[in-house]
Gaussian input, Z-matrix of N, CA and C with variables (Angstrom, degrees):
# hf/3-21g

backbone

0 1
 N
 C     1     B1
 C     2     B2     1     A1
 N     3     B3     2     A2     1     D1
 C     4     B4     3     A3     2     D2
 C     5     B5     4     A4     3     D3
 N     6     B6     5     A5     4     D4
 C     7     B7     6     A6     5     D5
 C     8     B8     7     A7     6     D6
 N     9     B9     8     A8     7     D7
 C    10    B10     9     A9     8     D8
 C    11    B11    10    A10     9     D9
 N    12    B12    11    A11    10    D10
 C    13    B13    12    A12    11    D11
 C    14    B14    13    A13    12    D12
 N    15    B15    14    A14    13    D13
 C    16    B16    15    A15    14    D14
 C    17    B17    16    A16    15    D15
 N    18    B18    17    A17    16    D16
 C    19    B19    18    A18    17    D17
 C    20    B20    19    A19    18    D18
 N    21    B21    20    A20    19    D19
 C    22    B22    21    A21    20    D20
 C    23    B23    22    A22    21    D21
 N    24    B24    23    A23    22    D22
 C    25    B25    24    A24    23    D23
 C    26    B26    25    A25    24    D24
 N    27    B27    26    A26    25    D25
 C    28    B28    27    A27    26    D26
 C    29    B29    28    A28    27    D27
 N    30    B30    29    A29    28    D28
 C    31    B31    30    A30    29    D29
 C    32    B32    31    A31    30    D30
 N    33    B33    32    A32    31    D31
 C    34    B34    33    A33    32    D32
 C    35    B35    34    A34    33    D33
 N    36    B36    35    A35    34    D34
 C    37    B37    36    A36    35    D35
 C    38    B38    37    A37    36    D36
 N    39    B39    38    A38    37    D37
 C    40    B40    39    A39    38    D38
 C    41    B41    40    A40    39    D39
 N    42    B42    41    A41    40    D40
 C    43    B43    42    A42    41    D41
 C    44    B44    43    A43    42    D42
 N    45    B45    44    A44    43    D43
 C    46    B46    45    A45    44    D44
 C    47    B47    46    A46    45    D45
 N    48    B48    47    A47    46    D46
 C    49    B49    48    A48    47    D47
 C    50    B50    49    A49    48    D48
 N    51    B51    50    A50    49    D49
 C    52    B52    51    A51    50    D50
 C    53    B53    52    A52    51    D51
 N    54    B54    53    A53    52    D52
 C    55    B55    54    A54    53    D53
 C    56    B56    55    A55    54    D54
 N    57    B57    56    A56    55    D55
 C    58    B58    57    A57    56    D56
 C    59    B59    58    A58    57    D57
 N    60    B60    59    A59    58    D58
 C    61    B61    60    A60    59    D59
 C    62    B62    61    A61    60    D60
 N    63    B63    62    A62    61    D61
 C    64    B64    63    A63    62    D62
 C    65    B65    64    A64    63    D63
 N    66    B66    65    A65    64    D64
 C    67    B67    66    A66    65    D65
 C    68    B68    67    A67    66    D66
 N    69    B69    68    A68    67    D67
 C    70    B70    69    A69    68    D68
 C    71    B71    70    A70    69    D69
 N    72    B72    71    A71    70    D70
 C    73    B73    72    A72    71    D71
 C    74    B74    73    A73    72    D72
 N    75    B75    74    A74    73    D73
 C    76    B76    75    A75    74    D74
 C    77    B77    76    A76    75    D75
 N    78    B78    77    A77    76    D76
 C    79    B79    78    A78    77    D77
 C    80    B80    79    A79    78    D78
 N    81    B81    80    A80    79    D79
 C    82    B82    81    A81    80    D80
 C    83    B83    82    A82    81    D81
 N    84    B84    83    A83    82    D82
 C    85    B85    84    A84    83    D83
 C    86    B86    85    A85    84    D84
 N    87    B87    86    A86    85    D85
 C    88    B88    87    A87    86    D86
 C    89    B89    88    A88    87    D87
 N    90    B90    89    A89    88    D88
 C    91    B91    90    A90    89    D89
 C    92    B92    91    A91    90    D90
 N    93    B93    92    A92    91    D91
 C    94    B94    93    A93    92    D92
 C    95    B95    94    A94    93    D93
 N    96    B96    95    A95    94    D94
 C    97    B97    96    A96    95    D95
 C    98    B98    97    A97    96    D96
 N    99    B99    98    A98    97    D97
 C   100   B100    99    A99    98    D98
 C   101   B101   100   A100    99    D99
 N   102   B102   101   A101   100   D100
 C   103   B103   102   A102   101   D101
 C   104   B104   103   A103   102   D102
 N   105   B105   104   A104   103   D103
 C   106   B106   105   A105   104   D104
 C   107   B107   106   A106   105   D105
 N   108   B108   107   A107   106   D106
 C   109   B109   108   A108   107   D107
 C   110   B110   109   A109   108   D108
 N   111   B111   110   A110   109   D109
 C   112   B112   111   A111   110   D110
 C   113   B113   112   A112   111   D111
 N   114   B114   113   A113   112   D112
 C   115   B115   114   A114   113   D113
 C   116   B116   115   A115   114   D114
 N   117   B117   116   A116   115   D115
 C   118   B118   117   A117   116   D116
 C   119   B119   118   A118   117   D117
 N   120   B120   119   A119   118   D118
 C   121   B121   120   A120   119   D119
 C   122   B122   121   A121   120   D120
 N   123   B123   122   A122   121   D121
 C   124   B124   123   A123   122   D122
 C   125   B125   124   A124   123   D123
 N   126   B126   125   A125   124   D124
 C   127   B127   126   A126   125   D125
 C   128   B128   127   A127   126   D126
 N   129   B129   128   A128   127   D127
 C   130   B130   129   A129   128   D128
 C   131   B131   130   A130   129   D129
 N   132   B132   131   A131   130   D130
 C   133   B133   132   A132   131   D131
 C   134   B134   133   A133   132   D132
 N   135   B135   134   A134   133   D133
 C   136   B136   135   A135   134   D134
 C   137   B137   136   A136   135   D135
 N   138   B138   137   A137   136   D136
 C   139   B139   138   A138   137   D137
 C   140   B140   139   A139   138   D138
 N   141   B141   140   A140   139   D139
 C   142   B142   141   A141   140   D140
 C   143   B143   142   A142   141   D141
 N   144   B144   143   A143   142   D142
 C   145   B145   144   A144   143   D143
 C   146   B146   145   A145   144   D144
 N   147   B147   146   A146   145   D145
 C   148   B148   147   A147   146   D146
 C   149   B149   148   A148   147   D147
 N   150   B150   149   A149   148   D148
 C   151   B151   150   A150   149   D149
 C   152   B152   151   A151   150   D150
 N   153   B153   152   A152   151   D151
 C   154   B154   153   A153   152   D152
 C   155   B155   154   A154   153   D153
 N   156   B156   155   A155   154   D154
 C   157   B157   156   A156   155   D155
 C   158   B158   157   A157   156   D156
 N   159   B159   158   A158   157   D157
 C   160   B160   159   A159   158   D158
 C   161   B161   160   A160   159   D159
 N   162   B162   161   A161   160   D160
 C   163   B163   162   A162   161   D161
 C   164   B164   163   A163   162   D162
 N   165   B165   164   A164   163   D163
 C   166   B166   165   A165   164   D164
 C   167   B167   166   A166   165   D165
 N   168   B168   167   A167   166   D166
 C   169   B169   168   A168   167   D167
 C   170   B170   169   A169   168   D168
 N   171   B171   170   A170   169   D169
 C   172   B172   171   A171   170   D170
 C   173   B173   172   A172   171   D171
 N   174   B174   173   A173   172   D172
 C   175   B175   174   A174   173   D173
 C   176   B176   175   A175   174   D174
 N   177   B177   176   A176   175   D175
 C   178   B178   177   A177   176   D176
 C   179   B179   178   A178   177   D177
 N   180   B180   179   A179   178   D178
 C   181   B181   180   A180   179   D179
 C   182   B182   181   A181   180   D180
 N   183   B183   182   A182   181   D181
 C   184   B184   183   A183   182   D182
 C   185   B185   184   A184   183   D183
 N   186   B186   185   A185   184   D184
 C   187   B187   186   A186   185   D185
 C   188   B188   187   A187   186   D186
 N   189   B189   188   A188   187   D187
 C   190   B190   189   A189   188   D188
 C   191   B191   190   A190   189   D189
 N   192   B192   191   A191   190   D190
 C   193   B193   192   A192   191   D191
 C   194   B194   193   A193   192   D192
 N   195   B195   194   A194   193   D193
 C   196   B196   195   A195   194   D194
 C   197   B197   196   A196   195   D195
 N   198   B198   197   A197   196   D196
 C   199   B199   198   A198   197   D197
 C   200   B200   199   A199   198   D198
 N   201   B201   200   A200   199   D199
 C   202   B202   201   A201   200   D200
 C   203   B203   202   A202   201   D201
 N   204   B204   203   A203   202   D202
 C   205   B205   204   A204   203   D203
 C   206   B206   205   A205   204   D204
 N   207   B207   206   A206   205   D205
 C   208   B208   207   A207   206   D206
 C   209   B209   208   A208   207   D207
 N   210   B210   209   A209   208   D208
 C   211   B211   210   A210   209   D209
 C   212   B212   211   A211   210   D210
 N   213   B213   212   A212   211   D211
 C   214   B214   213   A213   212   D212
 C   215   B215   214   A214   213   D213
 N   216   B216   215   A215   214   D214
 C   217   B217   216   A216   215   D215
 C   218   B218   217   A217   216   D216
 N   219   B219   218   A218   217   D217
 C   220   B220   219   A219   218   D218
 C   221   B221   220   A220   219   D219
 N   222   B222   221   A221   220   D220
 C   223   B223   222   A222   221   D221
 C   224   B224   223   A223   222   D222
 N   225   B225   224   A224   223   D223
 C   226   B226   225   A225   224   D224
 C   227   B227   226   A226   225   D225
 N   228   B228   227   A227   226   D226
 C   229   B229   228   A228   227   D227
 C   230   B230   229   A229   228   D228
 N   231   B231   230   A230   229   D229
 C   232   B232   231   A231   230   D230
 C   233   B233   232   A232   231   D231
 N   234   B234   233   A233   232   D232
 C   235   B235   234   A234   233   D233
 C   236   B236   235   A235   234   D234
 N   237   B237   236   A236   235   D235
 C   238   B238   237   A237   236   D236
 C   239   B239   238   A238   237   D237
 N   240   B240   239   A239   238   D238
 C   241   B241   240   A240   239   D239
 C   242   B242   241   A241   240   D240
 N   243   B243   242   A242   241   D241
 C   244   B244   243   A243   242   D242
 C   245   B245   244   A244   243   D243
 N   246   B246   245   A245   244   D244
 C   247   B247   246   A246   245   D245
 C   248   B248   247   A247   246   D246
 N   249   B249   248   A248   247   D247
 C   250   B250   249   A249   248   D248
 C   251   B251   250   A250   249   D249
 N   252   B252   251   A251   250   D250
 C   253   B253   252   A252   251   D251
 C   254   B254   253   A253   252   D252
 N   255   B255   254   A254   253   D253
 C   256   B256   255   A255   254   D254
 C   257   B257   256   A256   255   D255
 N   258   B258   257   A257   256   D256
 C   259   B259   258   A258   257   D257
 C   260   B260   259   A259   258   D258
 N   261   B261   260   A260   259   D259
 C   262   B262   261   A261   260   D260
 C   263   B263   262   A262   261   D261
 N   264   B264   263   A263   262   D262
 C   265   B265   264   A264   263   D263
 C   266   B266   265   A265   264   D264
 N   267   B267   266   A266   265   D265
 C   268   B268   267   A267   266   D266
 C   269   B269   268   A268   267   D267
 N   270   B270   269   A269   268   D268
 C   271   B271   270   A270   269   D269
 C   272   B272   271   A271   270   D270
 N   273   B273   272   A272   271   D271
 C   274   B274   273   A273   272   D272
 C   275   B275   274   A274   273   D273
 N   276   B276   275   A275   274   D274
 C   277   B277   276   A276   275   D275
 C   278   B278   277   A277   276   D276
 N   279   B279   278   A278   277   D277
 C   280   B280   279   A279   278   D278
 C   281   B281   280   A280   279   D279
 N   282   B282   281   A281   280   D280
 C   283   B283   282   A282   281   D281
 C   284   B284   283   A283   282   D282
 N   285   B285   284   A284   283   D283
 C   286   B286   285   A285   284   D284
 C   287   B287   286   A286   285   D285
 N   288   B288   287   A287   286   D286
 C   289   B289   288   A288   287   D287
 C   290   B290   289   A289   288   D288
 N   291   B291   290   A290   289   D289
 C   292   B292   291   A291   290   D290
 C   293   B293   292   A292   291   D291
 N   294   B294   293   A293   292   D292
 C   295   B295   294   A294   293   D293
 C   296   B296   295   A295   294   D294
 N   297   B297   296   A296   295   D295
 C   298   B298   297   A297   296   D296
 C   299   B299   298   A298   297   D297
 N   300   B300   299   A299   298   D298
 C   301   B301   300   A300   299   D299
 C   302   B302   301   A301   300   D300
 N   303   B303   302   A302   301   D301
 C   304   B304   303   A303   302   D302
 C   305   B305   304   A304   303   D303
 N   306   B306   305   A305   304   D304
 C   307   B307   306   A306   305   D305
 C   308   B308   307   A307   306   D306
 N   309   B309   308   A308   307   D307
 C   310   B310   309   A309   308   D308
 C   311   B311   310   A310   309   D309
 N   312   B312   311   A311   310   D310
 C   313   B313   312   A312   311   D311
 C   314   B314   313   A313   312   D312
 N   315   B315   314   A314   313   D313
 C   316   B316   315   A315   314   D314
 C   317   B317   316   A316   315   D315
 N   318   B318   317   A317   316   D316
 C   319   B319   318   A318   317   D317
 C   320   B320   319   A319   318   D318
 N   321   B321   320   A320   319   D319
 C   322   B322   321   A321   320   D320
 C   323   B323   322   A322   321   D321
 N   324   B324   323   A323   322   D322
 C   325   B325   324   A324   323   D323
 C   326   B326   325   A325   324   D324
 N   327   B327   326   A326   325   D325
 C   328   B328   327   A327   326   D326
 C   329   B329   328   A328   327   D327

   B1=1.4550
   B2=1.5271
   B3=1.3182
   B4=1.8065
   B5=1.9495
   B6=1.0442
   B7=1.1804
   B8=1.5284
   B9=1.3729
   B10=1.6389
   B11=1.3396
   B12=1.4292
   B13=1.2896
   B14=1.5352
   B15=1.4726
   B16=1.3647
   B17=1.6430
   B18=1.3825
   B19=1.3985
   B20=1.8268
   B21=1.7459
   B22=1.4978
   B23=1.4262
   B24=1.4711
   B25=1.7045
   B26=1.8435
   B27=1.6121
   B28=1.2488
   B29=1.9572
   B30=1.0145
   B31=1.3904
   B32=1.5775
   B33=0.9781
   B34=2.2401
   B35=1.7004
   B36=1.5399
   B37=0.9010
   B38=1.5888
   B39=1.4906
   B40=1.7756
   B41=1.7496
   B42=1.4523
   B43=1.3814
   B44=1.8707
   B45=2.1745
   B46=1.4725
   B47=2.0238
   B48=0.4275
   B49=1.7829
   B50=1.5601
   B51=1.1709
   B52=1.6397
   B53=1.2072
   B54=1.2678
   B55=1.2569
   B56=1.9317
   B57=1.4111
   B58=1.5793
   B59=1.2479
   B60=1.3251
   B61=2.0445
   B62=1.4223
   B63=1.5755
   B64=1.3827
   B65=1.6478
   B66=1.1810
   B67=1.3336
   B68=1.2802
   B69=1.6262
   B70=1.1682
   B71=1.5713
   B72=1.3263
   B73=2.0243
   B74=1.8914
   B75=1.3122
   B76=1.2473
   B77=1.7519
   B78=1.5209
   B79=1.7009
   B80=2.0094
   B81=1.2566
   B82=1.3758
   B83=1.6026
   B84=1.6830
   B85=1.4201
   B86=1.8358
   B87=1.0122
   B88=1.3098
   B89=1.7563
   B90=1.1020
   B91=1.1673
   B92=1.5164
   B93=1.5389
   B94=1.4957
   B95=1.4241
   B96=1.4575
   B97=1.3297
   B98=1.6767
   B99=1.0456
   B100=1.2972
   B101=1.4381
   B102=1.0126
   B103=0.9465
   B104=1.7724
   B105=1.2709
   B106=1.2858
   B107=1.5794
   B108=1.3715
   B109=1.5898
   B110=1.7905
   B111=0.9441
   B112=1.5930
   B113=1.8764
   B114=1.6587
   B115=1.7172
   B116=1.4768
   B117=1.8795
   B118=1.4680
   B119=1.4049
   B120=1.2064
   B121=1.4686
   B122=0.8891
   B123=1.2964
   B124=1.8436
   B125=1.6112
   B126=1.1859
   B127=1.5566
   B128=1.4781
   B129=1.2518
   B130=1.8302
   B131=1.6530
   B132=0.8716
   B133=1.2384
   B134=1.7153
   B135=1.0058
   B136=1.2864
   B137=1.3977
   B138=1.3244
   B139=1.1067
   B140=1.9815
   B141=1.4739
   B142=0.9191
   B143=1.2784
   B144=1.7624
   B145=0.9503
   B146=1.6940
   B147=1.4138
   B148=2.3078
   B149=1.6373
   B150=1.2792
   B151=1.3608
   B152=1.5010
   B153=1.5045
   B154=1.3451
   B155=1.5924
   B156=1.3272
   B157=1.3095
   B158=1.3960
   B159=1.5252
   B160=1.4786
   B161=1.6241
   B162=1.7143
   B163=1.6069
   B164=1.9980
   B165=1.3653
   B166=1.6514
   B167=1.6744
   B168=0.7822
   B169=1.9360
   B170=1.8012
   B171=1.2933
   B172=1.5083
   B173=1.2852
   B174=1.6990
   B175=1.2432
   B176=1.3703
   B177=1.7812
   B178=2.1155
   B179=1.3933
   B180=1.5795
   B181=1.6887
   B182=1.3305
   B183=1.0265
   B184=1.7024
   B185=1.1673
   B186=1.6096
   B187=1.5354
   B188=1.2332
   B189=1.2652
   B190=1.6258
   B191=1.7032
   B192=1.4936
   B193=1.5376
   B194=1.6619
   B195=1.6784
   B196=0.8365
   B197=1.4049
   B198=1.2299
   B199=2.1137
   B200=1.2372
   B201=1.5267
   B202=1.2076
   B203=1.9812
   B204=1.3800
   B205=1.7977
   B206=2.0187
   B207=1.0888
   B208=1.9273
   B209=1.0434
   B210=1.7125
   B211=1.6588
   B212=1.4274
   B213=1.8293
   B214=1.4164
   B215=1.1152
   B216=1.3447
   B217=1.5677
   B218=1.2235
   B219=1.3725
   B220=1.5812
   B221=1.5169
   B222=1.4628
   B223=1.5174
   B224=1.8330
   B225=0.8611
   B226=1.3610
   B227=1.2888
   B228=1.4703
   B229=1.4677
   B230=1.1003
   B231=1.9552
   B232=1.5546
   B233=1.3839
   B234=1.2727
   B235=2.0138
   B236=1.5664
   B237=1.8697
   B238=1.6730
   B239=1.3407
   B240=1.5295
   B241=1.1647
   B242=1.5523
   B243=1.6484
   B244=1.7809
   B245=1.4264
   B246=1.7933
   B247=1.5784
   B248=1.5738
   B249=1.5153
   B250=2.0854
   B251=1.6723
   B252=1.3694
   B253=1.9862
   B254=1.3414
   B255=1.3414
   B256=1.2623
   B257=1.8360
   B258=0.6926
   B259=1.4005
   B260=1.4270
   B261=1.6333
   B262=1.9864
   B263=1.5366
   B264=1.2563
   B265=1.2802
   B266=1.8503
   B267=1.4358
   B268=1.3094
   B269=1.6417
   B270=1.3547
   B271=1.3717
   B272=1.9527
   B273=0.6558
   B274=1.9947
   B275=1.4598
   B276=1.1538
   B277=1.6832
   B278=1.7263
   B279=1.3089
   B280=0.8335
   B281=1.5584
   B282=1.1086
   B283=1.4268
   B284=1.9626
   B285=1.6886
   B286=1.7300
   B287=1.5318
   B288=1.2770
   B289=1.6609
   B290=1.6152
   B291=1.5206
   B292=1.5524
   B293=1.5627
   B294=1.1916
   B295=1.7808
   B296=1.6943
   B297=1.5299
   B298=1.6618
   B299=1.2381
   B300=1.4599
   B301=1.7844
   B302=1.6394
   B303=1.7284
   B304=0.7051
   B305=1.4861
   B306=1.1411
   B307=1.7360
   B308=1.2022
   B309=1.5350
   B310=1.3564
   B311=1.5652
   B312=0.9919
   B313=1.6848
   B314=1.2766
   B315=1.2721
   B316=1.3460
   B317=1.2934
   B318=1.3512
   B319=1.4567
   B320=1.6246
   B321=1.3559
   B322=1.4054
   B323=1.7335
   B324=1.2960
   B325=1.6219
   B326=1.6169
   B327=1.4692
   B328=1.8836
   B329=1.1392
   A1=109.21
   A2=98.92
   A3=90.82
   A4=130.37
   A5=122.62
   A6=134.85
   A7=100.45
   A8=110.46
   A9=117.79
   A10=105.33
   A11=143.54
   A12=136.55
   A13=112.34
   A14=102.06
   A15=115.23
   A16=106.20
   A17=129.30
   A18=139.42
   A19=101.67
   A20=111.09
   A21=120.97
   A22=85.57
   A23=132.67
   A24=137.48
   A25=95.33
   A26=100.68
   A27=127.58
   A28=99.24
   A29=130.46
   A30=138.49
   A31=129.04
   A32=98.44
   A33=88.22
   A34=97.89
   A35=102.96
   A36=123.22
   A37=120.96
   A38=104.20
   A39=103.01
   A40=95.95
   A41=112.42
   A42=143.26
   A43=113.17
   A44=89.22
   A45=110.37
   A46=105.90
   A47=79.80
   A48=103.66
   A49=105.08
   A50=130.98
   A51=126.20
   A52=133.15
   A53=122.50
   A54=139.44
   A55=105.52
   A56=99.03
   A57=88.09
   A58=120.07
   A59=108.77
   A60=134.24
   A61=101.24
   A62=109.78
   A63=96.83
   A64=121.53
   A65=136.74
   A66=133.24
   A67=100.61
   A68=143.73
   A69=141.89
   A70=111.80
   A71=104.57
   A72=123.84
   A73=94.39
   A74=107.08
   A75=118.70
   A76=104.68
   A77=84.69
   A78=113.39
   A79=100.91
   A80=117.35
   A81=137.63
   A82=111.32
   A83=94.94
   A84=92.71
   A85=119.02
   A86=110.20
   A87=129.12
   A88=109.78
   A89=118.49
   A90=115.85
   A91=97.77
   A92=105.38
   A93=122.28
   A94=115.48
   A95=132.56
   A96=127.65
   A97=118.94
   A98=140.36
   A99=142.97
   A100=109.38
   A101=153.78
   A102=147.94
   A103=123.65
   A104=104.64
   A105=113.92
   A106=111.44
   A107=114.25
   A108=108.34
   A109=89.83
   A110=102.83
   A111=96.39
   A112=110.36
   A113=92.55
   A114=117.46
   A115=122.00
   A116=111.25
   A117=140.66
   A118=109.42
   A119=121.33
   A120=132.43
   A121=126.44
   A122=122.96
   A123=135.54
   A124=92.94
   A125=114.03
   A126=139.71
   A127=127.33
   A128=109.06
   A129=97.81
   A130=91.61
   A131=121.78
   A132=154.52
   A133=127.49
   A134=106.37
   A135=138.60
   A136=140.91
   A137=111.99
   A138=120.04
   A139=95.14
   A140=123.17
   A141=130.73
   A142=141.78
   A143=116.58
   A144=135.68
   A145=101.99
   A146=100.78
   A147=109.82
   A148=83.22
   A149=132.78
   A150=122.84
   A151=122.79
   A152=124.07
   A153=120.98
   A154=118.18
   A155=113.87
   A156=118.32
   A157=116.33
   A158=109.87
   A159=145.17
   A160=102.51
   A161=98.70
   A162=120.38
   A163=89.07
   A164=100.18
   A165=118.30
   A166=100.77
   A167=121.26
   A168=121.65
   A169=92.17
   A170=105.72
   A171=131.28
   A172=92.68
   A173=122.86
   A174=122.04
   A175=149.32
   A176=78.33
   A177=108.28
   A178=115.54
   A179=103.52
   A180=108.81
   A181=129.76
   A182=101.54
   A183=116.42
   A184=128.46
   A185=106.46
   A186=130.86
   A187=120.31
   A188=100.76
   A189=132.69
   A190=91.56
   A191=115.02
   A192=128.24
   A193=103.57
   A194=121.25
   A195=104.65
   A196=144.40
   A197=79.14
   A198=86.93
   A199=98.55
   A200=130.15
   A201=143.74
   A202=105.28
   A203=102.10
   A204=101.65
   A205=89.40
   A206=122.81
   A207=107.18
   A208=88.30
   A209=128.66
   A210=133.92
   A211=107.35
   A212=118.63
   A213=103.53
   A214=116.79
   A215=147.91
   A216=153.89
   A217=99.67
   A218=119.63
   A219=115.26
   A220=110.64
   A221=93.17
   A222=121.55
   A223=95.07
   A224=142.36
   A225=145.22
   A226=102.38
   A227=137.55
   A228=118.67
   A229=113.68
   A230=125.36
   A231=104.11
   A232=123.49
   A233=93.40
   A234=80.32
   A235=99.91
   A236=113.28
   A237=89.95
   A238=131.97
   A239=134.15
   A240=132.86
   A241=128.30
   A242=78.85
   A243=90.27
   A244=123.08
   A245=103.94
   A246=117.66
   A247=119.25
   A248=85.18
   A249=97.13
   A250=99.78
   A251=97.33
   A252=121.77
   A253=82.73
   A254=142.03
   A255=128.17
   A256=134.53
   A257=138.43
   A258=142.95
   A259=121.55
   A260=102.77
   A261=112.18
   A262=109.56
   A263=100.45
   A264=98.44
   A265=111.12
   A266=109.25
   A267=91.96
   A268=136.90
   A269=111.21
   A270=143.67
   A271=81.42
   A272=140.39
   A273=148.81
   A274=95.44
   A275=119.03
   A276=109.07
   A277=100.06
   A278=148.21
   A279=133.26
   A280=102.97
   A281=122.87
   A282=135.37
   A283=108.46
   A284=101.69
   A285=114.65
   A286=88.54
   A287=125.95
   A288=146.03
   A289=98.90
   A290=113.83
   A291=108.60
   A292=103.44
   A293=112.45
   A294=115.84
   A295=103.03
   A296=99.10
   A297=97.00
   A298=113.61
   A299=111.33
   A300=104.40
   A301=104.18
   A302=125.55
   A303=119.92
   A304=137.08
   A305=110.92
   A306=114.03
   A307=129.18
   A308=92.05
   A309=102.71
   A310=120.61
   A311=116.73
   A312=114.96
   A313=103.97
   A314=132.78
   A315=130.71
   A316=114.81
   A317=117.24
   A318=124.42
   A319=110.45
   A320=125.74
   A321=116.43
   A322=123.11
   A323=102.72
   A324=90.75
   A325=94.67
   A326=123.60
   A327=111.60
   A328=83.62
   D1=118.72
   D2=169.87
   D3=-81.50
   D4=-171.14
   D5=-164.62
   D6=-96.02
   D7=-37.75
   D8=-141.62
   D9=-110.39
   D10=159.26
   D11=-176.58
   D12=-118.22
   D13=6.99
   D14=-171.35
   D15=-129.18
   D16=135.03
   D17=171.39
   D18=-40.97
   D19=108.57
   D20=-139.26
   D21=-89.58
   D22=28.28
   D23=-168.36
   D24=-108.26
   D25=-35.20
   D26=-168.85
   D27=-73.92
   D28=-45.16
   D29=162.79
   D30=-35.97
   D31=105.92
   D32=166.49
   D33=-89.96
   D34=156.49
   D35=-175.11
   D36=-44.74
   D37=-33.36
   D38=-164.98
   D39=-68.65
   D40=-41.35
   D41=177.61
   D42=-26.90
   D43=-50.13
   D44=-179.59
   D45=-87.50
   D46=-15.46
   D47=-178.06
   D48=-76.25
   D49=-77.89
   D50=135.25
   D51=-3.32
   D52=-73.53
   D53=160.93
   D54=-40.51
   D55=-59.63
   D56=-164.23
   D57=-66.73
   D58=-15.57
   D59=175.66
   D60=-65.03
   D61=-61.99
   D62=-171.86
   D63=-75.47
   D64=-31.55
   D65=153.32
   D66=-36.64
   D67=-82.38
   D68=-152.47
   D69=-50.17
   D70=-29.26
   D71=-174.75
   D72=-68.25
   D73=-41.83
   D74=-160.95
   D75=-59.31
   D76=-59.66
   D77=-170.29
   D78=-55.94
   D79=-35.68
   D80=-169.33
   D81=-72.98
   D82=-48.03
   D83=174.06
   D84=-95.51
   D85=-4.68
   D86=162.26
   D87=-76.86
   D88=11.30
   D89=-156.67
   D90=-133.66
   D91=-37.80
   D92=171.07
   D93=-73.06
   D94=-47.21
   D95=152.69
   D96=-42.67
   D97=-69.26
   D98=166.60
   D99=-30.32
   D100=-33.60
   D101=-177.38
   D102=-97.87
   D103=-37.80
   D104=160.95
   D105=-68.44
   D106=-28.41
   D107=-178.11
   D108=-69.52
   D109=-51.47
   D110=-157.49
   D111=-42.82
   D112=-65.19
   D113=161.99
   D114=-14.31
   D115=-50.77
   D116=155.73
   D117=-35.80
   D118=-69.50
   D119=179.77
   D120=-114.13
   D121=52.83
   D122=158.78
   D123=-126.99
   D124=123.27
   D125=131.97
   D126=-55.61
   D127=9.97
   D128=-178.73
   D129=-127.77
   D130=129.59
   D131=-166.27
   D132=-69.46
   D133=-43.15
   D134=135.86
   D135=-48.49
   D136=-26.83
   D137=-171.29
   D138=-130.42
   D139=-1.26
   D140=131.07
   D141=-50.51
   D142=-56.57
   D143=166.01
   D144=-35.73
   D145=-71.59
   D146=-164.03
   D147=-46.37
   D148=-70.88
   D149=-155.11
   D150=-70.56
   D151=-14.71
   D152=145.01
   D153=-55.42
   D154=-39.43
   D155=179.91
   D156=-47.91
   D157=-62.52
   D158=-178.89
   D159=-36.43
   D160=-57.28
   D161=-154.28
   D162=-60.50
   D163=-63.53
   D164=179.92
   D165=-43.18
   D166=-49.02
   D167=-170.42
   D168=-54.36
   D169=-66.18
   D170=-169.09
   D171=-31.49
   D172=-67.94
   D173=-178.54
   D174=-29.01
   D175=-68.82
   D176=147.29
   D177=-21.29
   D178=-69.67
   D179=170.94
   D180=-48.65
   D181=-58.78
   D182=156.80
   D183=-17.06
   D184=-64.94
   D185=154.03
   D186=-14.81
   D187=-73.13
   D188=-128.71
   D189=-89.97
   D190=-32.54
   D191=178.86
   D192=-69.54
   D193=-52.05
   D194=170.89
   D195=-75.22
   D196=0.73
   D197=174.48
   D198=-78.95
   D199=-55.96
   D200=-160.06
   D201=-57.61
   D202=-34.45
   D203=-173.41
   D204=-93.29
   D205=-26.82
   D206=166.59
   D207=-48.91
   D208=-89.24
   D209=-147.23
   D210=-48.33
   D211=-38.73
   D212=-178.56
   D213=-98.08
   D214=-39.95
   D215=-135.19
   D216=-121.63
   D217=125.96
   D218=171.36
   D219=-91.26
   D220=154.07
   D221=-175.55
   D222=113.84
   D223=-28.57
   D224=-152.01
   D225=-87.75
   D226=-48.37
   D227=179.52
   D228=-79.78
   D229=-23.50
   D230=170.03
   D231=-84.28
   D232=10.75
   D233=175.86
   D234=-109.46
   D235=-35.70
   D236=159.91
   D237=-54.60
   D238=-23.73
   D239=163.51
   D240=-41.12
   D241=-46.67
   D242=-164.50
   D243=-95.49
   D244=1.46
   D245=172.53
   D246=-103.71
   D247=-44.61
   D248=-163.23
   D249=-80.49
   D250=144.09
   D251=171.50
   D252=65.61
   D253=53.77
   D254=132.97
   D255=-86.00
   D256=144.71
   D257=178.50
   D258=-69.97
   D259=-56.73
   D260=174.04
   D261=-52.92
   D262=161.38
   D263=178.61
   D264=-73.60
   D265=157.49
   D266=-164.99
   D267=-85.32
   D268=3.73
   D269=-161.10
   D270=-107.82
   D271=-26.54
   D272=159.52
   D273=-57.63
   D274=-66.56
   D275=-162.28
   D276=-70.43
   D277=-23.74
   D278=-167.35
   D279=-100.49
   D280=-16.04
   D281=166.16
   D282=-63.42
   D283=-45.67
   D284=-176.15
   D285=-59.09
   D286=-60.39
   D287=-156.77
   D288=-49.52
   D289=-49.70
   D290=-163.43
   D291=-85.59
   D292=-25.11
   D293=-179.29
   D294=-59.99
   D295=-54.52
   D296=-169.18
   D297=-72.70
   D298=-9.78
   D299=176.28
   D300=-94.45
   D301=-9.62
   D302=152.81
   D303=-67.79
   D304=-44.28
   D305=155.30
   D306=-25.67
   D307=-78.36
   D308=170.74
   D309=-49.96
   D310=-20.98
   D311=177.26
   D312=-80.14
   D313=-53.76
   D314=145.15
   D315=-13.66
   D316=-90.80
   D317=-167.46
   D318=-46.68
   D319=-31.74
   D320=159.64
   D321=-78.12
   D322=15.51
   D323=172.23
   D324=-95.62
   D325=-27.09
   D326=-169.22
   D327=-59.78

């Protein structure tokens, strides 16, 4: 099974580079659910602890992918800008986002 949805001859590298980030993001956060499910339903405490650990590592990775697709892949640092460490609720900022691009669409019809 491949990665790519496109004939991978057809690809430049930054293209395959992308691709391999976001599978790995996938695999990472797929990786973070599983473990918290488990965490959810274990009673032993101990064996809670390793899989909080696990769950937290998972995250790290997680992280570390999405920094890596801001610096490379566009679209990724302006929408982390305009979502993450915000306060409003977050379905508000994308509501603020469509008004002011509505304006402005406005304001270029005078």
């Amino acid at each position: 099974m491949s990665d790519y949805h496109e004939d991978v001859k057809l690809l430049d590298e930054k293209t395959k580079d992308c691709a391999r980030a976001l599978n790995s993001l996938k695999e990472e956060v797929e990786a973070v659910d599983w473990y918290h499910q488990r965490m959810s339903a274990s009673k032993n405490e101990n064996l809670i602890k390793i899989l909080k650990h696990n769950r937290d590592e998972e995250i790290e990775h997680a992280c570390m992918m999405i920094e890596w697709l801001r610096r490379n892949m566009d679209g990724w640092d302006e929408q982390l800008k305009t979502f993450l460490f915000k306060n409003e609720p977050i379905t508000e900022i994308e509501d603020e986002m469509e008004e002011e691009c509505d304006s402005l669409k406005i304001g270029n019809l005078k």
